[in-house]
Each structure stands twice: as structure tokens, then as C-alpha cells.
C-alpha distance (Angstrom), angle and dihedral (degrees) to the residues before:
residue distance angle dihedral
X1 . . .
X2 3.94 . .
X3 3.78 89.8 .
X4 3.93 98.9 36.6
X5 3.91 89.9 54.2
X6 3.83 103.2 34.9
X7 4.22 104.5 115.1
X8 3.90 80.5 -128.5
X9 3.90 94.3 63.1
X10 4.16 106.3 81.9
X11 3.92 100.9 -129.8
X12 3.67 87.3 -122.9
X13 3.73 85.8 72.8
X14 4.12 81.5 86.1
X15 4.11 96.9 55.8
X16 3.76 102.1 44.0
X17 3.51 100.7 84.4
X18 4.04 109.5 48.2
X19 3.98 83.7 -149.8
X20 3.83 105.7 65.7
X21 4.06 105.0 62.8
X22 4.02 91.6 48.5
X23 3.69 84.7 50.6
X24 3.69 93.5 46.6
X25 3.28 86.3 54.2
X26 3.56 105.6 52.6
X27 4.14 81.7 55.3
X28 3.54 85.6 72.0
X29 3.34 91.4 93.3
X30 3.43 94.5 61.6
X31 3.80 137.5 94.9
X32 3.39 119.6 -37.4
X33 3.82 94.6 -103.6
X34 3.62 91.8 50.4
X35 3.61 88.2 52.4
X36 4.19 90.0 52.5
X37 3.93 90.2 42.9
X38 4.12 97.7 51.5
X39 4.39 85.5 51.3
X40 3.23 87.8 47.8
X41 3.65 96.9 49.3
X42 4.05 86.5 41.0
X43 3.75 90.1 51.7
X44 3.87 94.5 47.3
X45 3.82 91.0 54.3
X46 3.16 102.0 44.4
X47 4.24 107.9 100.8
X48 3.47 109.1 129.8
X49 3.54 145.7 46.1
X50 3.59 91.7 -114.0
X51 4.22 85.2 53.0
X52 4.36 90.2 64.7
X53 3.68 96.3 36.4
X54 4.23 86.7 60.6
X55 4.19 90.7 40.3
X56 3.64 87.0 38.9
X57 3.65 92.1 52.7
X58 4.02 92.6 39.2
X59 3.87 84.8 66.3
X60 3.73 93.6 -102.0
X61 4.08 92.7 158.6
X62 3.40 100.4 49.3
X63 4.18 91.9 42.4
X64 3.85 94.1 50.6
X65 3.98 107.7 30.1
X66 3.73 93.3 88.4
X67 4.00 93.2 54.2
X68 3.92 82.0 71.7
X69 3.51 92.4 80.2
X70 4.04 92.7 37.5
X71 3.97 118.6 147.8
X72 3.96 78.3 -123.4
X73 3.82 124.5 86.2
X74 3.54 97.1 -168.2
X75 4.70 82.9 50.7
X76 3.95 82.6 49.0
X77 3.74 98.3 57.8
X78 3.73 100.9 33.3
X79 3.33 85.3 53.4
X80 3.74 94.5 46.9
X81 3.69 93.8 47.8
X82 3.55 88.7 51.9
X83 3.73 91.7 58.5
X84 4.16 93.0 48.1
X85 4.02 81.5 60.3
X86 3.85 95.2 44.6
X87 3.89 88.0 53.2
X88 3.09 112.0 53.6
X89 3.58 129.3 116.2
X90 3.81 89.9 -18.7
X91 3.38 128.9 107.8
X92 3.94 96.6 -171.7
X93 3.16 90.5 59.6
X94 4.36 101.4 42.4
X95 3.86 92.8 34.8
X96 3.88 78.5 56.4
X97 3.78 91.1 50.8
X98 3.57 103.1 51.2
X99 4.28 85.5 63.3
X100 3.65 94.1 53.8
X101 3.74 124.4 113.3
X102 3.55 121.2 -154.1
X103 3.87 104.9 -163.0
X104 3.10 91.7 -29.5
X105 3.65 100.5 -45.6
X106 3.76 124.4 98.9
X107 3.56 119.0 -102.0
X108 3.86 105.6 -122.6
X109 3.92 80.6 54.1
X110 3.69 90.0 59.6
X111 4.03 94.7 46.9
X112 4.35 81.0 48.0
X113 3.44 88.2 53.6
X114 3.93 94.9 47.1
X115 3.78 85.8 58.0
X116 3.82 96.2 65.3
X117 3.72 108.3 128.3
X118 3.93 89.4 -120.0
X119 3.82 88.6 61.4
X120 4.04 113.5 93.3
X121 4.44 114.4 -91.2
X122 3.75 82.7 -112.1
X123 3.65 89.5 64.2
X124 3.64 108.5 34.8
X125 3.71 85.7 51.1
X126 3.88 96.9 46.3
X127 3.82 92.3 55.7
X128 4.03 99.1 47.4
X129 3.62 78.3 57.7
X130 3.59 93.2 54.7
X131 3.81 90.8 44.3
X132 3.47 96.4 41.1
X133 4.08 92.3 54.1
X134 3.34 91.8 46.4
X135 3.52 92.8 50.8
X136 3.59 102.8 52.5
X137 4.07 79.7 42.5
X138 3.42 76.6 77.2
X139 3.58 91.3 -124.9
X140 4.03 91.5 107.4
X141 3.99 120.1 59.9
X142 3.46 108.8 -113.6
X143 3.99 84.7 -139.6
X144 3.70 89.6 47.6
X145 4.15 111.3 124.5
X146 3.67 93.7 -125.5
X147 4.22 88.3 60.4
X148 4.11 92.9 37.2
X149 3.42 95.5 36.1
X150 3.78 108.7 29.6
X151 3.74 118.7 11.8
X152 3.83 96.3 44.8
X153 3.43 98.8 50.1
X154 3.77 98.8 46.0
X155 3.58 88.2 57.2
X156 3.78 94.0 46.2
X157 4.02 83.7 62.3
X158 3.69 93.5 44.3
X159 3.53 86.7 66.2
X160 4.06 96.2 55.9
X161 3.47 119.8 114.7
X162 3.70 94.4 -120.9
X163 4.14 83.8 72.2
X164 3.69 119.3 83.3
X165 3.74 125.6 -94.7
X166 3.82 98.0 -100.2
X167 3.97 94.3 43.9
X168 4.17 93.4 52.3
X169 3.86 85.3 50.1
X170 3.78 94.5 54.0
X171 3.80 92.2 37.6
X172 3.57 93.4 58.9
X173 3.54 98.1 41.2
X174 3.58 93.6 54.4
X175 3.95 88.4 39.6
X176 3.54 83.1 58.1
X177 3.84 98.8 51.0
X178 3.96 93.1 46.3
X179 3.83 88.6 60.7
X180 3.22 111.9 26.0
X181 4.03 96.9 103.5
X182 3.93 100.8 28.1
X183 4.03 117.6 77.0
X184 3.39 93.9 -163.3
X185 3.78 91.8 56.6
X186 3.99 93.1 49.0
X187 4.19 87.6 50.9
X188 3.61 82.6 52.6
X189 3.45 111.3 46.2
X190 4.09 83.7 41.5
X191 3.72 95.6 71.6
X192 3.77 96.6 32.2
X193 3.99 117.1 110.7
X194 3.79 95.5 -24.9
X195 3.88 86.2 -70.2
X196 3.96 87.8 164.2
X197 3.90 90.6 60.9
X198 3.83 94.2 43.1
X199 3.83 94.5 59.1
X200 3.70 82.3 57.9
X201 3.07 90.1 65.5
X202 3.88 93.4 57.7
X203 3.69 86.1 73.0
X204 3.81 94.1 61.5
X205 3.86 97.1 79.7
X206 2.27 130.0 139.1
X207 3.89 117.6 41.8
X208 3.03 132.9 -97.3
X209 3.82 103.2 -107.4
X210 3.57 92.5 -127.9
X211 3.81 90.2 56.0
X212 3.56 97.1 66.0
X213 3.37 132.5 76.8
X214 3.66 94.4 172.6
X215 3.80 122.3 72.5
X216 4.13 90.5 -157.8
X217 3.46 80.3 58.3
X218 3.60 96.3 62.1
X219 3.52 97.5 38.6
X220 3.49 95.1 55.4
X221 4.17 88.8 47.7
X222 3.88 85.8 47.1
X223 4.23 89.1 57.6
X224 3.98 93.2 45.7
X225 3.51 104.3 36.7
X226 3.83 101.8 89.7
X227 4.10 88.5 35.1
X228 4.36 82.2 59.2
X229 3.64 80.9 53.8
X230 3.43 100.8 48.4
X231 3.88 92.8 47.5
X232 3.67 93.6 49.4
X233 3.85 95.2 53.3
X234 3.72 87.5 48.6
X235 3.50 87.2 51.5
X236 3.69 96.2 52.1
X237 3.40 98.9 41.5
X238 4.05 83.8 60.4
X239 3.65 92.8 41.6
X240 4.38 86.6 55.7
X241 3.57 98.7 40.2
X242 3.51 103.8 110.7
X243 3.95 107.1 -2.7
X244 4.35 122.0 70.2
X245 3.60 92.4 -161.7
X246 4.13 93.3 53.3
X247 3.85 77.6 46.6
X248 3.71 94.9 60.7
X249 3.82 100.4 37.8
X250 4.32 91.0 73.4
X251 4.37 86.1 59.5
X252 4.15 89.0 35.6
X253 4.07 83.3 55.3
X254 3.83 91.8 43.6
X255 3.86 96.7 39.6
X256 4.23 86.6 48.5
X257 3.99 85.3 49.8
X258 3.52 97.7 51.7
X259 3.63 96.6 46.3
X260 3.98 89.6 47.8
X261 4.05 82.2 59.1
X262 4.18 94.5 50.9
X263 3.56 97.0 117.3
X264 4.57 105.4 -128.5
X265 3.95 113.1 -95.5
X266 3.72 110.6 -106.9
X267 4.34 116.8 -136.0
């Protein structure tokens, strides 16, 4: 694992001998840590489209579904990473998805499930992404409950202030992809949770030095500020696409914010 995941190791490392991922795979039937290890080593190689055809192809659905409902945590979420990977941009591979059962339950259920607000950030976040990519895969409805209902909403609170720095970038982001090409979608996520007013918010980083009383605070601030930025423009730009009065509501919110600063005229 050491060597597969080292950011020394070209990923291709994996692929050039035809042996290694069958082997891998038959390790899956191993301990539970070799189980976590060989996802993560899957989910680490994994770059191209070229990379999921060959795991696809190896049987990598079928061999890792099951570790979704693993006893293990860490199992769950390697294996649940590896999936986000394996999804997307390809359609094989999420039209494939959608038809899998997981002990008898289907798999998008299982990344639903995963989403529950009493499951870990890691985790809720992991499977929108799995949703979402299968989704815009084309292999989900973008009407279907489990987008409407499920996928868009958890990322509308991943994008809270209340979440860390690194989780309201990668909520938005992946927000962002989920709606970019569906007006329906953007009206949605508009008017859900006062998402307009929390990607104001994104623009507040970082602190205001007199704020903070820790410097690690303000280093860490420092590093994510311009990715906030970054995320919320994505996010708007996904949120305007197709609709003139979602367009105007980000400079209604800013205009309203300003105004609520203008300090009152003294006689």
C-alpha cells in the first residue's frame, strides 16, 4: 500500500503488470484492513477513464459492493471513496451502479442511507458525491427523490458555516456540479436553507484579525480563503445558469448586506 500510494509512485505502477489487480482482488477476502488498504490503493489509482474501464472490467463492483455495509468504518469509506472515483464521468460504469444490490438492497439506497445526518461529514459527503456523479452520469433522474430529496440538500448543509473550511469547499463544488445543467435543480437548491446567504459567508475569510486569538487559526483561514472563493463562484455560476432571477438574487443578497452595514446618519 505504502508504495502504491506514495505521490512518488506514477499510478500506472498498478496497470503494468496484468497480474497484480486480479490478485488484489482475490485479497479481498482478507482481513478487514486488507480489505480498507486494496480500496484505498484502487481509489488512489484510479485517474483516468482508461483507469475504471480496467477495474470495471476486473469485476471491481461486484468484489467491493458488500464492504459498504462492513462492521469497519474505515472498510465503509474506503470503499465509498473508491466508488466516487469509479463514477465519475462514466456512464458504463454509474448506469451499472444504479442495478446493483447490496444485500439485497439497491445500491443508490445504500449511498441514501450513508447520507443520514447521524452518519459522520466524511460519509454524508462521500456518498452525495457518489450520487451526484452518477446522476449527472445520467444514470440517476435528475427528478429522482434520492437527488431532490437527499443529495441536494445534504450538500446545501455542507456548505453552512458551522462545517469546516475544507468540507464547505467540497460541498459547494460538488453542489455546483450536481446542478450546473438542470434548471430545475438550480430553482431548487436556490430557495433551499438560505443557501444564497451562506455563500456569503464564503467571502468572510478570512478573520478578522481581531477575531482570533489563535494564530493556527489564521493560518489555516489564510490557506482556504481564496479556495471559499473559488467554490462559491462555481456555485453561483451553477445557481445562474439558466434562470435571470436566480442570477439577481446573489447581488439582491449583497446589496441588502451592505445596506444593513450603512452606519445611521447622525443630526
Amino acid at each position: 500500500r505504502t508504495v502504491f500510494i506514495s505521490p512518488i509512485t506514477p499510478v500506472q505502477l498498478l496497470y503494468t503488470d496484468a497480474a497484480v489487480i486480479p490478485h488484489l482482488m482475490c485479497l479481498l477476502s482478507r482481513s478487514q484492513r486488507t480489505q480498507e488498504y486494496i480500496c484505498q490503493i484502487f481509489s488512489h489509482c484510479c485517474k483516468t477513464s482508461e483507469h475504471q474501464t480496467i477495474l470495471y472490467n476486473h469485476g471491481a463492483i461486484q468484489n467491493i459492493a458488500h464492504l459498504l455495509n462492513s462492521s469497519s468504518y474505515k472498510v465503509q469509506m474506503q470503499a465509498l471513496k473508491f466508488f466516487s472515483v469509479l463514477a465519475y464521468e462514466n456512464p458504463q460504469v454509474s448506469i451499472t451502479l444504479v442495478n446493483v444490490l447490496v444485500d439485497g438492497e439497491l445500491l443508490s439506497q445504500v449511498f441514501v442511507r450513508m447520507m443520514q445526518r447521524d452518519k459522520s461529514i466524511e460519509m454524508q459527503l462521500t456518498a452525495a458525491k457518489c450520487l451526484t456523479y452518477m446522476c449527472r452520469a445520467g444514470a440517476i433522474r435528475t427528478t429522482d427523490n434520492c437527488i431532490v430529496l437527499k443529495t441536494l440538500p445534504c450538500l446545501v448543509r455542507m456548505c453552512n458555516k458551522d462545517r469546516l473550511l475544507e468540507e464547505r469547499v467540497e460541498g459547494a463544488e460538488t453542489l455546483a456540479y450536481l446542478i450546473e445543467l438542470d434548471v430545475e435543480l438550480q430553482r431548487t437548491a436556490s430557495i433551499t436553507d438560505h443557501l444564497i446567504a451562506m455563500l456569503a459567508d464564503y467571502f468572510k475569510y478570512p478573520s478578522s484579525v481581531s477575531a482570533i486569538t489563535d494564530i493556527k487559526r489564521l493560518d489555516h483561514d489564510l490557506k482556504h480563503a481564496h479556495e471559499l472563493r473559488q467554490a462559491a463562484f462555481k456555485l453561483y455560476a451553477s445557481l445562474g445558469a439558466n434562470d435571470e432571477d436566480i442570477r439577481k438574487k446573489p447581488s439582491q443578497h449583497r446589496s441588502q448586506s451592505r445596506a444593513g452595514c450603512q452606519p445611521t446618519a447622525v443630526h
